[in-house]
KENU-631272 format. One line per 10 residues: their letters; for each residue x negated, y, z of N, C-alpha, C. Coordinates in nm, 3 decimals. Example, Ala and Ser with C-alpha at 12.3 -4.5 7.8 and 13.67 -1.06 7.14 Angstrom:
REM residues 2
AS	-1.319/-0.569/0.780/-1.230/-0.450/0.780/-1.320/-0.330/0.780 | -1.285/-0.225/0.708/-1.367/-0.106/0.714/-1.290/0.003/0.787
***
This chain:
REM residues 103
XXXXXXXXXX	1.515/-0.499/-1.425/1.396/-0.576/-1.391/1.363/-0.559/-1.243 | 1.284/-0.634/-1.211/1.258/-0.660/-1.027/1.121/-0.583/-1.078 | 1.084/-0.564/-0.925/0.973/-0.529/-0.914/0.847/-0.661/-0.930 | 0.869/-0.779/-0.940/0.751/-0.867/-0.932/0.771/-0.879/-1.093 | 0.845/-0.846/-1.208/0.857/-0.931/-1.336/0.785/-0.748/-1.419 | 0.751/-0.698/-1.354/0.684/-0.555/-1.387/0.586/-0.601/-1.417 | 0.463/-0.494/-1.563/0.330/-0.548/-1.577/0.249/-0.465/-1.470 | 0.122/-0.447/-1.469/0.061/-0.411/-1.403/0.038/-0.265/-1.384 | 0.060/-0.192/-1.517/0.084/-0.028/-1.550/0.236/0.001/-1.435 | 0.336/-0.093/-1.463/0.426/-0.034/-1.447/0.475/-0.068/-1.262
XXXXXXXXXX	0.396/-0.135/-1.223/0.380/-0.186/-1.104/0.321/-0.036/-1.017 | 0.207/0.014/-1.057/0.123/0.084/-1.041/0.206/0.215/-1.027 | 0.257/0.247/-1.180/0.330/0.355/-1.143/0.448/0.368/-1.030 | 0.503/0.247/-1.009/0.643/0.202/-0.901/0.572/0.258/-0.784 | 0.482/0.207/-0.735/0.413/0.223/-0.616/0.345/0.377/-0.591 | 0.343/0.437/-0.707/0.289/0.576/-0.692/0.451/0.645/-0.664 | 0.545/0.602/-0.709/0.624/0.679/-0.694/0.701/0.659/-0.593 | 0.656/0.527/-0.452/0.677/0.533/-0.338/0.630/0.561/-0.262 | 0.494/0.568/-0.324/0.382/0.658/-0.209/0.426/0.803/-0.185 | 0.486/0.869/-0.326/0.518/1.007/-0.296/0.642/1.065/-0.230
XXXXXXXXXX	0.703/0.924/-0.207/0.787/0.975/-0.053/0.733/0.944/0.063 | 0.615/0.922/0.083/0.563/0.935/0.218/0.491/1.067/0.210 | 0.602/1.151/0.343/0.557/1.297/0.352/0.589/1.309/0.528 | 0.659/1.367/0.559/0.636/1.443/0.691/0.753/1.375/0.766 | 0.769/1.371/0.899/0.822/1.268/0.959/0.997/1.280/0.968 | 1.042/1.154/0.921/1.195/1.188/0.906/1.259/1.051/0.816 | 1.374/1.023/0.843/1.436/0.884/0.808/1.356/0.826/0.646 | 1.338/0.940/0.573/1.354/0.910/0.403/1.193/0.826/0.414 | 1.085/0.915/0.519/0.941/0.868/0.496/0.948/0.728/0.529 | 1.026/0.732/0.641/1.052/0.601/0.710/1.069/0.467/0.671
XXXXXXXXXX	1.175/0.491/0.572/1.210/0.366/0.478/1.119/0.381/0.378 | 1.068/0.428/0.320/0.962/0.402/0.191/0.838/0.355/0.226 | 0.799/0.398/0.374/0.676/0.348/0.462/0.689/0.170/0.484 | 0.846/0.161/0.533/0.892/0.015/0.536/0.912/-0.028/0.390 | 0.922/-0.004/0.292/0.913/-0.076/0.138/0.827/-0.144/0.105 | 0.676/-0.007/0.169/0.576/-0.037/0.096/0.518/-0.162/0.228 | 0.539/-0.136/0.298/0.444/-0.220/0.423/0.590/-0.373/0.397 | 0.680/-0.389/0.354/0.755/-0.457/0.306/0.681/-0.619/0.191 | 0.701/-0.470/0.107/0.611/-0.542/-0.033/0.509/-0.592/-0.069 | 0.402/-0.538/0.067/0.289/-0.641/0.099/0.296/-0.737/0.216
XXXXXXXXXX	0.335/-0.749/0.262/0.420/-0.881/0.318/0.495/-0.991/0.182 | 0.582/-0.928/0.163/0.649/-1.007/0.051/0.555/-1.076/-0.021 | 0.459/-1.005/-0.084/0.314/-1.029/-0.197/0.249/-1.166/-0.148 | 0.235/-1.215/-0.026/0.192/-1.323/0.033/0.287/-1.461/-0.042 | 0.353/-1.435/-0.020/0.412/-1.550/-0.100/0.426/-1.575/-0.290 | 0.405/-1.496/-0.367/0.396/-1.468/-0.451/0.265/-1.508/-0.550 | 0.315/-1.540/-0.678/0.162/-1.556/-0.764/0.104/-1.452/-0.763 | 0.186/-1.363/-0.745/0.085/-1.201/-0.844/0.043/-1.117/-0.670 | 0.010/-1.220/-0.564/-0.008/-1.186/-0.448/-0.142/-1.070/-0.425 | -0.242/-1.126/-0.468/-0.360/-1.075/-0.478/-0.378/-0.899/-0.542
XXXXXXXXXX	-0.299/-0.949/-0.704/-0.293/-0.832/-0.792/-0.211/-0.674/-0.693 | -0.065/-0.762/-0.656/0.016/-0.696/-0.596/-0.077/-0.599/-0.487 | -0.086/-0.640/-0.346/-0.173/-0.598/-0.252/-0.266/-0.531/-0.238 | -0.396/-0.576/-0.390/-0.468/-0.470/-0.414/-0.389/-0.341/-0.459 | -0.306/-0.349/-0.554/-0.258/-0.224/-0.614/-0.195/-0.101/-0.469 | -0.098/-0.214/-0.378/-0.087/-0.092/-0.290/-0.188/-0.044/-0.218 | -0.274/-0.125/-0.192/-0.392/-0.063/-0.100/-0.476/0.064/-0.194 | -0.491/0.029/-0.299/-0.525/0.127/-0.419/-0.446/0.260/-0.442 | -0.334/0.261/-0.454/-0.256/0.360/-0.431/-0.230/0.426/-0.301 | -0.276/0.375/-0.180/-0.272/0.447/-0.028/-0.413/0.492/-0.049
XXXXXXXXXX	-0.522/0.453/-0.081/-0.647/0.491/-0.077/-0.709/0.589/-0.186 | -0.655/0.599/-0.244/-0.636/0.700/-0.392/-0.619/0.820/-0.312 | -0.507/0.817/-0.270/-0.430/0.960/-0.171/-0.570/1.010/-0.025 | -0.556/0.875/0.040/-0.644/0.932/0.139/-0.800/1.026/0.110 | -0.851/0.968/-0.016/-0.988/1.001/-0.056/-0.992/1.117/-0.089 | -0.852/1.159/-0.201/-0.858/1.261/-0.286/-0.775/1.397/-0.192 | -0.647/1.366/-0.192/-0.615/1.493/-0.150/-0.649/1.513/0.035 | -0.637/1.648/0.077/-0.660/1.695/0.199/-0.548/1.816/0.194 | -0.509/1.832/0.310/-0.460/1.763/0.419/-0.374/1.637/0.388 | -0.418/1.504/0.461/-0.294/1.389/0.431/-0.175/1.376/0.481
XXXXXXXXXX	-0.050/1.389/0.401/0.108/1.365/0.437/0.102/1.258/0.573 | 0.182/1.353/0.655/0.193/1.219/0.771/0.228/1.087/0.757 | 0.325/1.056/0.644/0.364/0.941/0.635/0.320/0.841/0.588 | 0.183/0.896/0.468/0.104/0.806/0.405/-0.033/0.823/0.530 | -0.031/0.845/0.616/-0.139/0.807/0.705/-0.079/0.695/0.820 | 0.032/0.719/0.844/0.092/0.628/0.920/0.103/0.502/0.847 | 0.111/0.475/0.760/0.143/0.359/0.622/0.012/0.318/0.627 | -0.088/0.380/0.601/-0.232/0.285/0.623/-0.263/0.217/0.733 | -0.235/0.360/0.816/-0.285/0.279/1.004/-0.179/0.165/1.060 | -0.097/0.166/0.972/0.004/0.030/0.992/-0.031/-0.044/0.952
XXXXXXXXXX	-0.089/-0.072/0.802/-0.125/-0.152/0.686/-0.295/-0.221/0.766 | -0.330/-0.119/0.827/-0.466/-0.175/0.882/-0.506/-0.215/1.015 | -0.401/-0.195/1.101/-0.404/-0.217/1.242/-0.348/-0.329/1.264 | -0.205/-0.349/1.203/-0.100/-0.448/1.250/-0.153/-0.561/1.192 | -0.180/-0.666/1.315/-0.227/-0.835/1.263/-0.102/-0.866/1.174 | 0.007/-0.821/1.129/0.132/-0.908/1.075/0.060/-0.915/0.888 | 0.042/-0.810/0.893/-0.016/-0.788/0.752/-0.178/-0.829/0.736 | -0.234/-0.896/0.804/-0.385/-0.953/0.788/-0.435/-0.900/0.685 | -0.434/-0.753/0.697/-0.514/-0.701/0.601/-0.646/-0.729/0.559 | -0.740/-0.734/0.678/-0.908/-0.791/0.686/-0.931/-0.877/0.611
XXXXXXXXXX	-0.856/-0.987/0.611/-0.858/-1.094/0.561/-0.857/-1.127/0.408 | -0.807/-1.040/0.354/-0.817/-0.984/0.172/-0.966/-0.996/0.155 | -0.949/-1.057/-0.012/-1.090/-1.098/-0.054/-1.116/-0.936/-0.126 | -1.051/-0.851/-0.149/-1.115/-0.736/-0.232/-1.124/-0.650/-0.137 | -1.106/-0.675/0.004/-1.116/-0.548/0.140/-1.306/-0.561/0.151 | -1.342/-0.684/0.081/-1.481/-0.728/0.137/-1.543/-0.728/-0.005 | -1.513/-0.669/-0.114/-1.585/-0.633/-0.241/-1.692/-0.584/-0.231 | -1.716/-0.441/-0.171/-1.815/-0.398/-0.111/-1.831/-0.338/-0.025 | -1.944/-0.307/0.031/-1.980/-0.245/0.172/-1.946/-0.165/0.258 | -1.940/-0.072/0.161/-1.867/0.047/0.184/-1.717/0.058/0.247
XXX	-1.617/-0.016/0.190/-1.482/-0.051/0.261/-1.469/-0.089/0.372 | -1.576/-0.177/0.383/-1.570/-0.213/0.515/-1.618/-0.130/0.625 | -1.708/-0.056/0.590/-1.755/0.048/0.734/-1.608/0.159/0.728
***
């Protein structure tokens, strides 16, 4: 199975288990950093675009909230995910759910 014909459990778990190769700096973080910043790109074209996108942003933000100290590679993966105009992150209707996200 591909990753887009996955349900939503199993989507979820995929993405947790690429988040947990983003660790400390070195080729392996590298490419899983490019998967995930990949796969939301990809998600733009896609029906399950919306669903998709939230879930990774959900799974990078899961990590940032909860654990301390954050893996270098999943901090670099956000500040990519949120800086770089390629990925128009802002522009997501669930970045503006509520208030709080946005500050």
């Amino acid at each position: 199975k591909s990753w887009r014909s996955i349900d939503n459990e199993g989507r979820y778990l995929f993405l947790n288990a690429v988040a947990n190769q983003l660790r400390y700096p070195n080729s392996h973080t590298h490419y899983f950093s490019c998967v995930l910043l990949y796969l939301f790109v990809e998600a733009n074209s896609e029906a399950i675009q919306f669903i998709f996108q939230e879930q990774i942003t959900r799974v990078l933000l899961e990590r940032l909230i909860v654990n301390r100290p954050h893996p270098w590679g999943l901090l670099i993966t956000f500040i990519e995910l949120i800086k770089n105009p390629v990925y128009k992150f802002w522009d997501h209707d669930f970045v503006h759910c509520a208030p709080e996200i946005e500050k």
